[in-house]
C-alpha atoms as an extended CHARMM CRD file, in Angstrom:
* protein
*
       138  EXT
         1         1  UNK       CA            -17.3130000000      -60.1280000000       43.8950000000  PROA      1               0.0000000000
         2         2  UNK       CA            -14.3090000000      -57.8070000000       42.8190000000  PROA      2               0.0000000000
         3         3  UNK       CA            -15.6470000000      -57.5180000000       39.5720000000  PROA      3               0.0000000000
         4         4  UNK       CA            -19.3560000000      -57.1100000000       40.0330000000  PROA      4               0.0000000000
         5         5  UNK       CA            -18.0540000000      -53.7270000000       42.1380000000  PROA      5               0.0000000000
         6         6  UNK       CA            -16.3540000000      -52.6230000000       39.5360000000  PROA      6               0.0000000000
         7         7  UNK       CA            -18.5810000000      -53.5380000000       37.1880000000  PROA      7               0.0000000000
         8         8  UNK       CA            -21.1210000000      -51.4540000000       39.1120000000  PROA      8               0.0000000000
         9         9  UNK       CA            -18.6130000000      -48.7670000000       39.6190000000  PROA      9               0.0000000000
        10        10  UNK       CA            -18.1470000000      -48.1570000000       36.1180000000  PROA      10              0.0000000000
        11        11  UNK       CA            -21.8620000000      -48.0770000000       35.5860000000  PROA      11              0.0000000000
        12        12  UNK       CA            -22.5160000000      -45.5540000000       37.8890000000  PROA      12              0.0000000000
        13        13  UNK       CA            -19.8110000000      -43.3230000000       36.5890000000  PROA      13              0.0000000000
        14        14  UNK       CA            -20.9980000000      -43.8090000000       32.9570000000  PROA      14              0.0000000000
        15        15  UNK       CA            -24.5130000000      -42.7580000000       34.3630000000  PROA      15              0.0000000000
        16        16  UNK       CA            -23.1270000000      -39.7430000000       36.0970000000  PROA      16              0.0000000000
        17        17  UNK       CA            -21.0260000000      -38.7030000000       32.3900000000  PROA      17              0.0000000000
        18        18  UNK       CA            -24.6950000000      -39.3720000000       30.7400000000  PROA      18              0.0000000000
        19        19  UNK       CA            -26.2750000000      -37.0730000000       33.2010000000  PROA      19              0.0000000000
        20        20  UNK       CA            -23.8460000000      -34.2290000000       33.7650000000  PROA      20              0.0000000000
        21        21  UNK       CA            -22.5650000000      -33.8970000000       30.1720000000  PROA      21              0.0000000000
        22        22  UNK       CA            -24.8610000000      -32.2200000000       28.8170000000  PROA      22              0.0000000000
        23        23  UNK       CA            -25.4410000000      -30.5020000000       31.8740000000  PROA      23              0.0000000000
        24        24  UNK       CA            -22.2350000000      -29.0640000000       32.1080000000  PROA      24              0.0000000000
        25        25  UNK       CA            -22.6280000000      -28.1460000000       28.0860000000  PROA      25              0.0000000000
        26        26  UNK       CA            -25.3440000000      -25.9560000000       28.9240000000  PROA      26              0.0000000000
        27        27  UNK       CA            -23.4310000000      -24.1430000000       31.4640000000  PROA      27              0.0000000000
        28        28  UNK       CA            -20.9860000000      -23.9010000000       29.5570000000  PROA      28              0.0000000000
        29        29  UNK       CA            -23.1580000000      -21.9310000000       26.6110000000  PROA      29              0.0000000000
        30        30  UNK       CA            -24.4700000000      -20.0270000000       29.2920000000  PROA      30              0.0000000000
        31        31  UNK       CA            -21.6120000000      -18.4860000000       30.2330000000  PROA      31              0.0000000000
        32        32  UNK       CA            -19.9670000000      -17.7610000000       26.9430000000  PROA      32              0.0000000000
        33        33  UNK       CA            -23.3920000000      -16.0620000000       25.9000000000  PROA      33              0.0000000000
        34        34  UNK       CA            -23.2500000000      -14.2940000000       28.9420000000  PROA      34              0.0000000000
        35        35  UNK       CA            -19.7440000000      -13.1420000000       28.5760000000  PROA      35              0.0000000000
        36        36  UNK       CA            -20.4860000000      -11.7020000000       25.1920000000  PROA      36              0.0000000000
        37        37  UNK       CA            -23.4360000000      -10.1730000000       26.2830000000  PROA      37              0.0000000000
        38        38  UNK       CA            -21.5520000000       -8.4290000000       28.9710000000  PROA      38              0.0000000000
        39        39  UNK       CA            -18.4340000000       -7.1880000000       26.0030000000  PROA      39              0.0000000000
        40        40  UNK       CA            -21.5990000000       -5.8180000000       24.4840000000  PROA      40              0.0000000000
        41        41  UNK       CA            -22.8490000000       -4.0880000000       26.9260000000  PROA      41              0.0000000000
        42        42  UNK       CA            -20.1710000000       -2.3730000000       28.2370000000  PROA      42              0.0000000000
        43        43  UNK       CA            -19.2300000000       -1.2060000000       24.6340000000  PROA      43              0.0000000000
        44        44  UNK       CA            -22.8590000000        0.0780000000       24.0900000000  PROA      44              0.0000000000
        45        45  UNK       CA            -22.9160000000        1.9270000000       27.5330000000  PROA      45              0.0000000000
        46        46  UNK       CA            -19.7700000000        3.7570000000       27.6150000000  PROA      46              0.0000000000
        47        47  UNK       CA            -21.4880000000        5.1260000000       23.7190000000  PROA      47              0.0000000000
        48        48  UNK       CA            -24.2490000000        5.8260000000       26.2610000000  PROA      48              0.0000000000
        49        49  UNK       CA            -22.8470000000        7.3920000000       28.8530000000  PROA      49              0.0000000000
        50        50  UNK       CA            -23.7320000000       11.3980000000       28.7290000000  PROA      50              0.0000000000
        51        51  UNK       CA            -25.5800000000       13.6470000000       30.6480000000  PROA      51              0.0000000000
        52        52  UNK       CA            -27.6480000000       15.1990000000       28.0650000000  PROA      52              0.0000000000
        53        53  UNK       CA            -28.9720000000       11.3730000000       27.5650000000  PROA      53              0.0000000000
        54        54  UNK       CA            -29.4160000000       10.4550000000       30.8970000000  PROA      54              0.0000000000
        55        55  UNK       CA            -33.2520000000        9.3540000000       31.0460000000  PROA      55              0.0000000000
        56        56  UNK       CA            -34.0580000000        9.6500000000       27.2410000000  PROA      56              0.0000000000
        57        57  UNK       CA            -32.1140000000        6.4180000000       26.2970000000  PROA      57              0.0000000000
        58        58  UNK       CA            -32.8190000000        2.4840000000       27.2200000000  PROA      58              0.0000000000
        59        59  UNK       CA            -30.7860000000       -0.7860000000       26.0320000000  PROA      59              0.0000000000
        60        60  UNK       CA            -31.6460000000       -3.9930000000       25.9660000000  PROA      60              0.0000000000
        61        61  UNK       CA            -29.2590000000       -6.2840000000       24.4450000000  PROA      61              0.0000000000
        62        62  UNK       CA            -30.1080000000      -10.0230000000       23.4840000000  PROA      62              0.0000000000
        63        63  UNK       CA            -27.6480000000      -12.4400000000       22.4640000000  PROA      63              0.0000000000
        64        64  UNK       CA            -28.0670000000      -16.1600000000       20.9490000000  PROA      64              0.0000000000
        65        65  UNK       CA            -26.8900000000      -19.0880000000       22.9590000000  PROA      65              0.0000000000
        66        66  UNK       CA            -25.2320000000      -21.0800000000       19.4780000000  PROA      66              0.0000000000
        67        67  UNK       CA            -23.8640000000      -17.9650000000       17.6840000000  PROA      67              0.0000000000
        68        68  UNK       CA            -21.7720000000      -14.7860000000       18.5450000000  PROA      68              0.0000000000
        69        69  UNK       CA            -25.5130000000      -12.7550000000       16.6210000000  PROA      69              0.0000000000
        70        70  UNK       CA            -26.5630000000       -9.9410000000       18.7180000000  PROA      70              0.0000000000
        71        71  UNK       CA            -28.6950000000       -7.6700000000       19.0200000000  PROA      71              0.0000000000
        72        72  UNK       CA            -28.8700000000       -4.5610000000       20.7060000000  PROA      72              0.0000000000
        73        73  UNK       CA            -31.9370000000       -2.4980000000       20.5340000000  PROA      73              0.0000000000
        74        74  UNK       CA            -31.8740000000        1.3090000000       21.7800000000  PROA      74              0.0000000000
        75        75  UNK       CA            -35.2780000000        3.4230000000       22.2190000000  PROA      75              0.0000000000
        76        76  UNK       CA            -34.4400000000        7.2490000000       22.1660000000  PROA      76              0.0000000000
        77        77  UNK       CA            -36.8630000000        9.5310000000       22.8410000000  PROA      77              0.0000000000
        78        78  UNK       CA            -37.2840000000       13.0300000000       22.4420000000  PROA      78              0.0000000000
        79        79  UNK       CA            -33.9120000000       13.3100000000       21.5250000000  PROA      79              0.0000000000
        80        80  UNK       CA            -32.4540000000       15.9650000000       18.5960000000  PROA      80              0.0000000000
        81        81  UNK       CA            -31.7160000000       13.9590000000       15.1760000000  PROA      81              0.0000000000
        82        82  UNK       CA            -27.8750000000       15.3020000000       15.4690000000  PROA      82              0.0000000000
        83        83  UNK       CA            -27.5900000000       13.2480000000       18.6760000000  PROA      83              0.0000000000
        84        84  UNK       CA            -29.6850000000       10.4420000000       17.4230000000  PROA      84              0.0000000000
        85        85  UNK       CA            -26.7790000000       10.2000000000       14.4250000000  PROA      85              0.0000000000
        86        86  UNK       CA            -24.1350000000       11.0430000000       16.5450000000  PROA      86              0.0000000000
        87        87  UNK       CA            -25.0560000000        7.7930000000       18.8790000000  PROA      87              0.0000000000
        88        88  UNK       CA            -25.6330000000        5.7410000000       16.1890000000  PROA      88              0.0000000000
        89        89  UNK       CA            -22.3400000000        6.1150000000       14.0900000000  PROA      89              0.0000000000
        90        90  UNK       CA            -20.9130000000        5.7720000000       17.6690000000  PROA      90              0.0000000000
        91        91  UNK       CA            -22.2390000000        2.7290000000       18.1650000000  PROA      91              0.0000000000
        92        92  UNK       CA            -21.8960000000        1.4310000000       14.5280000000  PROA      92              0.0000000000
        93        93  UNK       CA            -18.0660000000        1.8390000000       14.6670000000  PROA      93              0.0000000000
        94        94  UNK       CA            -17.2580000000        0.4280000000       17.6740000000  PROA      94              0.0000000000
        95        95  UNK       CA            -19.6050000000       -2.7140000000       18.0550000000  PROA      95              0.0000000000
        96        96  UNK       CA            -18.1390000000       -5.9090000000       16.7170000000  PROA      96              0.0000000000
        97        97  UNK       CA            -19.6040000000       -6.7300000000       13.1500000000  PROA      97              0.0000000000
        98        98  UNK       CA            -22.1470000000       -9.5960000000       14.2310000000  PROA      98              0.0000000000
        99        99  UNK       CA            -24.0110000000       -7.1300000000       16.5710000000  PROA      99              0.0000000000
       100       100  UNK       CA            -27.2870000000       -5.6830000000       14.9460000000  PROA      100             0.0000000000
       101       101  UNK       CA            -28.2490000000       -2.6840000000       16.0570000000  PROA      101             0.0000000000
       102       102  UNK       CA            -31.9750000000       -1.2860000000       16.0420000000  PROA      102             0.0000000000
       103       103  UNK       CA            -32.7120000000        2.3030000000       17.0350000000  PROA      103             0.0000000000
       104       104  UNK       CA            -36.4960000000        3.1810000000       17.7730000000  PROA      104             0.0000000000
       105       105  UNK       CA            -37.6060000000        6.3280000000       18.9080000000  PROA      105             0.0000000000
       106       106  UNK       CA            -39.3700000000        9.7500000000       18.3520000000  PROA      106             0.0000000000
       107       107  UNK       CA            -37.6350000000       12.1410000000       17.4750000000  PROA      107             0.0000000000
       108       108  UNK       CA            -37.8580000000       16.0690000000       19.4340000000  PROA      108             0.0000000000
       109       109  UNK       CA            -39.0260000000       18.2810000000       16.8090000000  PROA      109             0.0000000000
       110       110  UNK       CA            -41.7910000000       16.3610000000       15.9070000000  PROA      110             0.0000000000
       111       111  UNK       CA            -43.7850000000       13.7350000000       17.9480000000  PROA      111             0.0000000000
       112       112  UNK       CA            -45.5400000000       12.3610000000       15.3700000000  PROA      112             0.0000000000
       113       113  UNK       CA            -42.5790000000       11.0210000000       13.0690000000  PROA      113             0.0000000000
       114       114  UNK       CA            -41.4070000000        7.8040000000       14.9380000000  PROA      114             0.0000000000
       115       115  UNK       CA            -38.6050000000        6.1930000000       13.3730000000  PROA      115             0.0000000000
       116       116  UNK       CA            -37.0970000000        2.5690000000       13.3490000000  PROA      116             0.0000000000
       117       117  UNK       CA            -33.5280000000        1.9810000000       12.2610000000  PROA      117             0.0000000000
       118       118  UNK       CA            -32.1350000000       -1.4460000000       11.7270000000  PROA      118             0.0000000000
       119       119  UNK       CA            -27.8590000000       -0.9390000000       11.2770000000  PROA      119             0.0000000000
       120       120  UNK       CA            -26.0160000000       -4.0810000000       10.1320000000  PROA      120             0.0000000000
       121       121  UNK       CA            -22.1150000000       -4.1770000000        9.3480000000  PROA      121             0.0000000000
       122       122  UNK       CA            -21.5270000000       -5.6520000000        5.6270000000  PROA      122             0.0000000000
       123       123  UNK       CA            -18.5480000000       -7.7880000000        5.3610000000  PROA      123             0.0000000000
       124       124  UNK       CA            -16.3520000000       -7.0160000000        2.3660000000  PROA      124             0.0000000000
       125       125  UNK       CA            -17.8380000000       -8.6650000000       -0.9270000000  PROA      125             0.0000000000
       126       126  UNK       CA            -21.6310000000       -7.7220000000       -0.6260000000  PROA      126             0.0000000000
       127       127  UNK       CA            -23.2000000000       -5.0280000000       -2.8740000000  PROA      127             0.0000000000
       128       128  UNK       CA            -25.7290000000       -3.9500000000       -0.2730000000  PROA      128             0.0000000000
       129       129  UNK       CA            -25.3580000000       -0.9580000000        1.8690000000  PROA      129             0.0000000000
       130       130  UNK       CA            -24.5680000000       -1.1350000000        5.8760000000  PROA      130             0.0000000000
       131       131  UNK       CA            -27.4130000000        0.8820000000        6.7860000000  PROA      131             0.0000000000
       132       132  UNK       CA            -30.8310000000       -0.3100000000        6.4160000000  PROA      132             0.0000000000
       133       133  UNK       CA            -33.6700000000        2.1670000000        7.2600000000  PROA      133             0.0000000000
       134       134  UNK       CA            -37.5590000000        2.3680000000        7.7830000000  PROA      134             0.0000000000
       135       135  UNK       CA            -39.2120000000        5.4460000000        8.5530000000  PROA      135             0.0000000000
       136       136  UNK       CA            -43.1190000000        4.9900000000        9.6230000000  PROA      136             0.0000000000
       137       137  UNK       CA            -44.8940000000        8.1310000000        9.7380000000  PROA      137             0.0000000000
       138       138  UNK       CA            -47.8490000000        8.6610000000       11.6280000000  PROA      138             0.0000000000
């Protein structure tokens, strides 16, 4: 009798390991995504952060649930190219080197010319660039 308990004991606490497991491993992911995202985000925003770009600029920031790869896209609009570069190298030296960053936008001076910039940091031994660029005129 003794042993049928435990027996059944250990059965239901192998069931509840089985179930919860990978349960708690989700969490888990969860929160460490969501713990980068928010290092992220508080590194982009403070970039962010000026009057003269209050309404002009959005974020949106995703982040992979396996990997430290980010992304975090900013649309600026009808803002002057010096403070379109100014926000960018900003943002390119202070965000951690697995963060992509991806400006869109239109620029003031001309409403036609809309612009997207993809900026990745190269680790030491690669030949390309760090800045990768695509200009789409319309």
């Amino acid at each position: 009798m003794v042993t049928a308990l435990m027996i059944s004991l250990a059965k239901l606490t192998m069931g509840l390991i089985s179930i919860g497991g990978p349960l708690i491993l989700l969490i888990a992911l969860f929160h460490v995504r969501d713990h980068w995202k928010s290092i992220i985000e508080g590194i982009a925003c403070k970039e962010l952060n000026s009057p003269d770009l209050r309404g002009l600029v959005t974020v949106n920031i995703k982040c992979a649930l396996l990997s430290k790869r980010c992304t975090v896209g900013i649309d600026m609009w009808n803002c002057s190219d010096e403070r379109i570069w100014d926000v960018i190298e900003g943002l390119r030296v202070n965000l951690p080197s697995h963060v992509r960053l991806v400006v869109n936008g239109i620029a003031a001076h001309s409403p036609k010319a809309i612009f997207l910039l993809e900026i990745r940091r190269i680790t030491q031994g690669t030949i390309l660039g760090d800045v990768l660029g695509d200009v789409v005129e319309n």
